[in-house]
C-alpha positions, 0 to 999 in steps of 0.5 A, a space after each residue: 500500500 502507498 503512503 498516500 493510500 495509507 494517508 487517506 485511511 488515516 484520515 478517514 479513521 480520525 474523520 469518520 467517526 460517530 454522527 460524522 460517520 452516520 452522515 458519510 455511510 449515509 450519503 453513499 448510500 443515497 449515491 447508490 441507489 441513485 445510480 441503481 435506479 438510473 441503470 434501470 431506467 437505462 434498461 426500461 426497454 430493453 428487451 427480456 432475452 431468453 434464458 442461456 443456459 450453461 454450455 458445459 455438459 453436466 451429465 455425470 453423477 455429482 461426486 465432489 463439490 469444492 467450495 471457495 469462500 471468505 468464510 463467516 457464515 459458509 462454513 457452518 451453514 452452506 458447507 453442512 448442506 452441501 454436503 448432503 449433496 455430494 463430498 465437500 471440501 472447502 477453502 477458506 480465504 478469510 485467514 488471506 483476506 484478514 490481513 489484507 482486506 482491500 484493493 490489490 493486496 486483496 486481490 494478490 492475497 486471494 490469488 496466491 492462496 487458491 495458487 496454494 490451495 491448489 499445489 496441496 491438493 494436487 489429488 483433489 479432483 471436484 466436479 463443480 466449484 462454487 466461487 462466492 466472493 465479493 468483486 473487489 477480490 476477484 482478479 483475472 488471475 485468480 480465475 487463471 489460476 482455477 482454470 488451469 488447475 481444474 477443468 470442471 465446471 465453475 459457479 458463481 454466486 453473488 447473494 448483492 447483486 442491487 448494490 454491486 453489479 453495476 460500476 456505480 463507482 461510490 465505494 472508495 476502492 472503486 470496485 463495485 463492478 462484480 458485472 465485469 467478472 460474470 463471463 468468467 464463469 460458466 454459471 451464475 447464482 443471484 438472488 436478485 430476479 432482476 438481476 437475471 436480466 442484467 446477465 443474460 444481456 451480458 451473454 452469461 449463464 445465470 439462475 435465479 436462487 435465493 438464501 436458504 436455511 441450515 436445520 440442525 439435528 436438535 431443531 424441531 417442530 416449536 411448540 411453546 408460546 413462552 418466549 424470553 424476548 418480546 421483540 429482538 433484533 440481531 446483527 450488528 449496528 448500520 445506520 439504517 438499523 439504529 434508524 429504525 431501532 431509535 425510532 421504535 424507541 421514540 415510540 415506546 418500544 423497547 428492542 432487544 439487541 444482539 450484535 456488535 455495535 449496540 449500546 450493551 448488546 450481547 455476543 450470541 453464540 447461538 443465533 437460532 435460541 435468539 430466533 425462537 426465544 423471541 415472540 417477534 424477530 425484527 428484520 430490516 432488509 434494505 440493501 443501502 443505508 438510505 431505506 429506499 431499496 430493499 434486498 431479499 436477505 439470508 435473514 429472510 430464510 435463517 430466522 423463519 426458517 428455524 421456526 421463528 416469527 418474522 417481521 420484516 421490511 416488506 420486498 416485492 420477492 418475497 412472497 415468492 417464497 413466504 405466504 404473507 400473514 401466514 408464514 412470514 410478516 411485513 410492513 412497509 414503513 414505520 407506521 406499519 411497523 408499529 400497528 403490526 407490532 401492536 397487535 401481534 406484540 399481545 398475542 404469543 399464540 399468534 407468533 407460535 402458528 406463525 413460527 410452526 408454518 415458516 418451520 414447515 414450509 423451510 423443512 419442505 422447501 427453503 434448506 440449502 440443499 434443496 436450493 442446490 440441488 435444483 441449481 446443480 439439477 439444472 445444470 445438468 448434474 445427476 445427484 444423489 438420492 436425497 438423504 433420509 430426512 432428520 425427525 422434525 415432527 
């Protein structure tokens, strides 16, 4: 790193900080969706192009998955889930990115450590690899790297598709264009419908998947109303979260709060005994901090999905997936937030049947393994049967 980079994060540090820093993520947040919204107006008329799909052939039976990941959530959640697919190994790069997590240094970082990754396991021989890494990370040579180690087909997942697709050009490092890097896939993942479109006019192969769950063993169907919580939120402080947590304050209704940044938050080791030992979970969905465009969220299918009450900010994608009022619940804006509340706040019954119809339909429909077996299914991949389902009953 140059002294004048490291001048300019110095400065930042000293500058950006409490009210002054709110102010600055918040800006930038208004400068993105600014941008977003212009490139969908640029394509209003833009024709809808047909599916594309991936030019490889699939057709052998699905053995080896290699997953490649900065790791924080990947590994306790995704990796379990593939593994009832096919054998899992993973790489994980967040030890290289730790120590350098921007820019080049990134970028070289990622680079080597795929570089090592692949000259000590030069047995390894997976059938698919699946690449889920931000763009500032990714590099020319870290795909040259994959491709003349493995021959198989290689998948790539992007779960920020609204706030990193386009080169808006806002974030400091310059670096939000994950759109240059989608050809050098042969299949791409969104879980942004609209983002399909934005592919496929690239000339790239892309389908259209959404978060999923991981269900523990020791996970059931809920069935006691007694909840320790009487409203929560978890996840660490943002700006649009403390805006629409100091809000509900002013009103009268106290969150409790788990994540870092909280004024007295507590460290959640196990995030689901939070989920369901709350009469209602708080989810806050927006993709930037300016709260005018939401994002499906892995949080979307990880809290519901384990058998907990849901109140989220409402997103035209997700009753894809949820039956409102039934499985899940939304508002659309803080009024909203706070008669729905009012109402449910009183009524634990309510919040349990709510909780047991998200519990079912995720153990039907929303695990990680049945979003990835109808991925690789469509791609042309023969998987192995289903493994016996766990009791959830």
């Amino acid at each position: 790193m140059n002294l004048i980079s490291v001048a300019k994060r110095w400065l930042a540090g000293l500058l950006l900080r409490g009210r002054v820093l709110d102010w600055w993520v918040l800006r930038r947040g208004r400068q993105s969706d600014g941008a977003y919204r212009a490139e969908l107006i640029k394509r209003f008329d833009a024709a809808a192009l047909p599916v594309r799909r991936p030019e490889f052939a699939g057709s052998d039976k699905l053995r080896q998955i290699l997953l490649i990941a900065n790791c924080q959530w990947e590994q306790n959640d995704l990796a379990p889930e593939l593994a009832r697919i096919a054998d899992t190994r993973l790489l994980d790069l967040h030890p290289a990115l730790k120590s350098a997590p921007e820019g080049p240094q990134a970028r070289r970082a990622v680079t080597d450590a795929v570089r090592q990754f692949s000259e000590a396991n030069r047995a390894l021989s997976p059938d698919v690899i699946l690449f889920y890494l931000r763009p500032a990370s990714l590099s020319d040579g870290v795909f040259d790297v994959l491709r003349s180690r493995w021959k198989c087909p290689l998948f790539g997942m992007n779960l920020d598709d609204r706030m990193e697709f386009f080169p808006y050009g806002v974030l400091a490092s310059g670096d939000d264009d994950y759109g240059r890097w989608v050809k050098k896939f042969d299949l791409n993942i969104t879980n942004c419908l609209p983002a399909t479109d934005w592919y496929h006019q690239r000339g790239a192969a892309c389908i259209y998947s959404p978060q999923g769950v991981h269900l523990t063993q020791e996970l059931t169907l809920p069935v006691s109303a007694d909840f320790k919580y009487k409203i929560s939120f978890l996840g660490s402080r943002k700006v649009e979260r403390a805006a629409v947590i100091e809000e509900l304050r002013r009103e009268g209704i106290s969150v409790s709060l788990f994540g870092a940044g909280w004024p007295n938050s507590q460290w959640v080791e196990n995030p689901n005994a939070v989920f369901r030992g709350s009469q209602i979970n708080l989810g806050i969905g927006f993709a930037s901090p300016s709260l005018a465009v939401t994002n499906i969220k892995g949080r979307d299918f990880e809290c519901p999905g384990v058998g907990a009450c849901y109140l989220t900010t409402y997103n035209w994608e997700l009753p894809l997936h949820w039956e409102l009022g039934r499985e899940i619940l939304c508002y659309r804006g803080i009024q909203e937030l706070i008669e729905i509340y009012s109402w449910y706040g009183k009524r634990p019954e309510e919040c349990l049947k709510i909780a047991q119809a998200a519990w079912r339909r995720a153990v039907a429909e929303h695990t990680w393994e049945h979003r990835f077996r109808k991925i690789f299914e469509q791609a042309g991949f023969k998987c192995q049967p289903t493994s016996p389902a766990m009791n959830r009953t």
